[in-house]
C-alpha positions in Angstrom: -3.2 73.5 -60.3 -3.6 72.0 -63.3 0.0 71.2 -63.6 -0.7 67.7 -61.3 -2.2 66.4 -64.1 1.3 66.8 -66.1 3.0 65.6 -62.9 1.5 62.2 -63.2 1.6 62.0 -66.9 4.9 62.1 -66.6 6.6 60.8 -63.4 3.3 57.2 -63.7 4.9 56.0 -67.0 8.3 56.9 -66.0 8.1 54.8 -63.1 6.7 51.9 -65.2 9.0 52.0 -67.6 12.3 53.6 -66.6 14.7 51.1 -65.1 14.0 51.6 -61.0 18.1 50.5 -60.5 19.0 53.6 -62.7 19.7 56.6 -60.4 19.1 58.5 -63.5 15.3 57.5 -62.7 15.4 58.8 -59.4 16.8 61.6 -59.6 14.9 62.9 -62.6 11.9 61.9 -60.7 12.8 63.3 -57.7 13.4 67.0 -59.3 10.2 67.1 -60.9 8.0 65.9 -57.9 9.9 68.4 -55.4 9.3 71.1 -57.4 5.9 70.4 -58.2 4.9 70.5 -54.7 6.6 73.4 -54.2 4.4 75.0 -57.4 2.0 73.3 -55.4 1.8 74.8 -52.2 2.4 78.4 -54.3 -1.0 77.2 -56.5 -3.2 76.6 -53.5 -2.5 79.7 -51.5 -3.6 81.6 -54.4 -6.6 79.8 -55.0 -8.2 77.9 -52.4 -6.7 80.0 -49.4 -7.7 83.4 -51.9 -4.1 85.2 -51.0 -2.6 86.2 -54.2 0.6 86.6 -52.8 0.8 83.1 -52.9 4.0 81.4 -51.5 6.7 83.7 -50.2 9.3 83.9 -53.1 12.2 83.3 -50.6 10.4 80.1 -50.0 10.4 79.2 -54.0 13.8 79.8 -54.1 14.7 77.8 -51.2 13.1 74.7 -52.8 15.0 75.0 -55.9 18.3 75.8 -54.3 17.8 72.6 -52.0 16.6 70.4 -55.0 19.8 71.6 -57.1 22.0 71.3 -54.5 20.9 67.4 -54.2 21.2 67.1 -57.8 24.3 68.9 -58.0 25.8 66.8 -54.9 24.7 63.0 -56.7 26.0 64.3 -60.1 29.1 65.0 -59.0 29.7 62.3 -56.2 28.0 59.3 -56.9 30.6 57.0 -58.3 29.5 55.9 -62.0 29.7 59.7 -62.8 32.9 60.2 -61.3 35.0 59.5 -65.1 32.9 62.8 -66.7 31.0 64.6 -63.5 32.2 68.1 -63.9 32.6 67.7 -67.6 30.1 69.6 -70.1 30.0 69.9 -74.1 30.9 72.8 -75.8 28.2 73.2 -78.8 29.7 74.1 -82.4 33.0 73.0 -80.8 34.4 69.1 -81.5 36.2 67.0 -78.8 35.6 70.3 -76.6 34.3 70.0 -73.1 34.6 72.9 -70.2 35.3 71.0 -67.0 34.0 72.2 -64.1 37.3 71.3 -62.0 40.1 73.1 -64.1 41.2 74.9 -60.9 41.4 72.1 -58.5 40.0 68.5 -59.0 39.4 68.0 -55.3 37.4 71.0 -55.0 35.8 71.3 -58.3 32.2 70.4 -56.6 33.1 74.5 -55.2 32.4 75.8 -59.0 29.9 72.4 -60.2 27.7 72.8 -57.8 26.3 75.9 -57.5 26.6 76.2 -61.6 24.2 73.1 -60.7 22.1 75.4 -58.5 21.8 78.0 -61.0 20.5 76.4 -64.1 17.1 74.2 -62.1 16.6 77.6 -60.4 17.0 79.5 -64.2 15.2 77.5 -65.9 12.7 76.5 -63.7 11.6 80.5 -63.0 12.0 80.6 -66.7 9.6 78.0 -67.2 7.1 80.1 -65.1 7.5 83.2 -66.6 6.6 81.5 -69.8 3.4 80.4 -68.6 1.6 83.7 -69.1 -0.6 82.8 -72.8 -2.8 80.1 -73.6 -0.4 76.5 -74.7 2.8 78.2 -74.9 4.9 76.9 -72.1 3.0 73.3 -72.2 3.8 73.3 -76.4 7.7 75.2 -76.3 8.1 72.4 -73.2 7.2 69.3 -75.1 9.2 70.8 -78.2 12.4 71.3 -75.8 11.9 67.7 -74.3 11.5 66.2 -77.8 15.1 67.6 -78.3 16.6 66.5 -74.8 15.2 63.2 -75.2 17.4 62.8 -78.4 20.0 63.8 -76.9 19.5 61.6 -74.0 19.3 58.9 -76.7 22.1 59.7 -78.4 24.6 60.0 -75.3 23.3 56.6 -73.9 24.5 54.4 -76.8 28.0 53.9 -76.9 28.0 53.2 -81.0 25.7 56.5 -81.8 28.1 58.5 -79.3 31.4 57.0 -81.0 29.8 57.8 -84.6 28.7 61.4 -83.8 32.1 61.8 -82.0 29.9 62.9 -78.3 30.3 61.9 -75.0 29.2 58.7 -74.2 26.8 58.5 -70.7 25.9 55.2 -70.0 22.9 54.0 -68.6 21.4 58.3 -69.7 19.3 56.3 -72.5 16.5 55.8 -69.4 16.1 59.6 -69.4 14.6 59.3 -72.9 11.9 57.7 -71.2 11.0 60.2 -68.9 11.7 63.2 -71.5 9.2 61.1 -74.1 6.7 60.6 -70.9 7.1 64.3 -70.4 6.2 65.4 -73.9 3.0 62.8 -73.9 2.2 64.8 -70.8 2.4 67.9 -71.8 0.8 67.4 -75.6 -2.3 65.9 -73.8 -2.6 68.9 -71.3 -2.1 71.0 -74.3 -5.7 69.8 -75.8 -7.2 71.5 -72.9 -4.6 74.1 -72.3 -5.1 76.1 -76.1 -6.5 78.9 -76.2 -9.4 79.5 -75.1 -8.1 77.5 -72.3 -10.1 75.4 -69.7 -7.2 73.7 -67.5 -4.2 75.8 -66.4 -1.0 74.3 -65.3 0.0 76.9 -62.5 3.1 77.0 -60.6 2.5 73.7 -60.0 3.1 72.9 -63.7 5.6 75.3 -65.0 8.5 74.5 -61.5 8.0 70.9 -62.3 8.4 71.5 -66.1 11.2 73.8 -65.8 13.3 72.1 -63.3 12.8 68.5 -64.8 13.9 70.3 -67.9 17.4 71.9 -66.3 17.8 68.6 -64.6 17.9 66.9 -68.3 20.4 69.0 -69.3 22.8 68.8 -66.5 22.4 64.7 -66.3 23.4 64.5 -70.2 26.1 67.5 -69.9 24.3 69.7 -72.5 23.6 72.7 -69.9 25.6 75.4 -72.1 22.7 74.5 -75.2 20.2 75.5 -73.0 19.9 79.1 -74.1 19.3 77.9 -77.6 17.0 74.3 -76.6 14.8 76.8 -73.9 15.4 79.7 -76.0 11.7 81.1 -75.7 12.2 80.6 -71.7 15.5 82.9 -72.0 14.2 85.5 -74.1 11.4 85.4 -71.9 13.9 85.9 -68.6 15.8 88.2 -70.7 13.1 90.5 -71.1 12.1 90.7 -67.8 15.9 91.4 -67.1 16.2 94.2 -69.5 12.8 96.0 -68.1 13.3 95.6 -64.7 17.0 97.1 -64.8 16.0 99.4 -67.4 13.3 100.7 -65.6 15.4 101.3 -62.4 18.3 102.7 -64.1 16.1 105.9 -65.5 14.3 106.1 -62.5 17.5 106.6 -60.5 18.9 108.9 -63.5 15.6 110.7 -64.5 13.5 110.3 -61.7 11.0 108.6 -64.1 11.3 104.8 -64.9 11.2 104.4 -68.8 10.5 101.1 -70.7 12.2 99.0 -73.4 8.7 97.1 -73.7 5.4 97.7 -73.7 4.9 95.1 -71.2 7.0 92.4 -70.0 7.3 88.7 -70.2 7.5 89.8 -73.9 4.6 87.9 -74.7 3.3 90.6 -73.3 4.5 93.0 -75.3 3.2 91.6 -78.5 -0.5 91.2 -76.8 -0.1 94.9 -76.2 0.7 95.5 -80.0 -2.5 94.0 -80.8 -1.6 90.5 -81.9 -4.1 87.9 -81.0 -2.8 85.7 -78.5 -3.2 82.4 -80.6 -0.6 84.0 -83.1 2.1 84.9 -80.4 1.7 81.0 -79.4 2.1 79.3 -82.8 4.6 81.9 -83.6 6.7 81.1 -80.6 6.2 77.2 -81.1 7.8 78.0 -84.8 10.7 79.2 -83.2 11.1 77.0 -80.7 11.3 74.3 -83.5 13.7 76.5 -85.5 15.7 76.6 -82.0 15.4 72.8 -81.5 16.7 72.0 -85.0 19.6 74.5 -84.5 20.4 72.3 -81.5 20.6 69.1 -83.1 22.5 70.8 -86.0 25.4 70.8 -83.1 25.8 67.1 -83.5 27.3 67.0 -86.9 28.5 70.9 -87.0 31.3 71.1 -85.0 
């Protein structure tokens, strides 16, 4: 349950310092809250209750569907978003945006929304999986919200956005508050949370994380970078993916489930090659930084 302590790291100074008229503030706020609680509820089954089964998964996934179809709802409805709602970059790709509502513009919240849905429950989970070494999801986290926040930066200043030729999002700067808030929080949990660790962040931690992370991206219309911002949390998914269907497929074909890895979240996999688990962290952060810089490169290489 450790992951409180990252809550109100983050979501304290936000409040103090975030602008309370921005609905950026609230929603943001609201994503990471709701999903902490969920994470939460998950955390103290497992510990104080002693059921490792911990919260029904159906239960999990109903709390992110419900917090991404609020998010998903404001973002498209509420009227200062109305001029670029359904609108997203294109990375590597100048004055190119998907939209949302190419089919119909009146029903575009049919296709918006649930894309909405998908990436806070993605990325969230993703977040989650991550969380199975010593300091890697709290340091791949901060190093993903370092990014986000410049981008939040960026896209909230009309002469920055005009110069780099992005979309301009006013009144987005106030996420760079919460995203720098967010990295404070997790680099100070990260002093306790290396390896060997003495304070875990838990579901409680990585949903919150995850989904506040998601909910960055959507609010500054940079969901499609995710794979490359979060890319440890997709390879991580990704893994799991290949396994899990891997696994099925021979067992249906051969009657014996094989494996593509040793053991998955493909941290995993490495710890079962023998590689001590502070060198899978570091090694991870190191791409995750390679990853964030790749991500920024999409500003001016286009």
């Amino acid at each position: 349950m450790g992951g409180v302590i990252i809550i109100l790291a983050t979501v304290i100074p936000a409040l103090l310092f975030m602008d309370m008229t921005s609905i950026y503030t609230w929603m943001i706020v609201f994503v990471m809250v709701v999903l902490g609680s969920v994470g939460f509820v998950d955390d103290y089954i497992k510990v104080v209750k002693n059921d490792k089964s911990g919260l029904h998964g159906w239960f999990k996934i109903g709390g992110q569907v419900t917090v991404g179809l609020i998010i998903g709802a404001l973002l498209y409805w509420w009227p200062a978003f109305e001029e670029f709602n359904t609108l997203s970059t294109v990375p590597f790709l100048k004055d190119v945006n998907i939209d949302y509502a190419f089919f119909s513009e009146t029903y575009g919240w049919l296709l918006y929304i649930p894309m909405v849905i998908f990436v806070i429950t993605a990325v969230s989970n993703a977040a989650n999986l991550t969380d199975g070494l010593d300091g890697l999801a709290a340091g791949t986290s901060a190093i993903a919200g370092i990014i986000l926040g410049i981008f939040a930066y960026v896209s909230g200043r009309v002469d920055f956005s005009n110069f780099l030729d992005i979309m301009y999002l006013p009144g987005s700067g106030e996420l760079t508050i919460f995203a720098a808030s967010l990295v404070g929080a997790c680099l100070g949990f990260l002093w306790y949370n290396t390896h060997p660790a003495s304070v875990f962040m838990g579901d409680t931690g990585s949903l919150a994380i995850g989904g506040a992370l998601g909910a960055l991206a959507l609010m500054i219309h940079k969901e499609l970078l995710l794979p490359i911002i979060c890319g440890i949390f997709f390879v991580e998914t990704l893994s799991v993916i290949i396994q899990t269907s891997w696994f099925k497929y021979t067992r249906w074909k051969y009657g014996e489930g094989r494996r593509v890895f040793l053991m998955t979240p493909i941290h995993h996999h490495y710890e079962k090659k023998g590689w001590p688990e502070s060198k899978i962290v570091v090694r991870f952060w190191i791409i995750a930084i390679l990853l964030g810089i790749i991500s920024l490169l999409t500003l001016k290489i286009r």
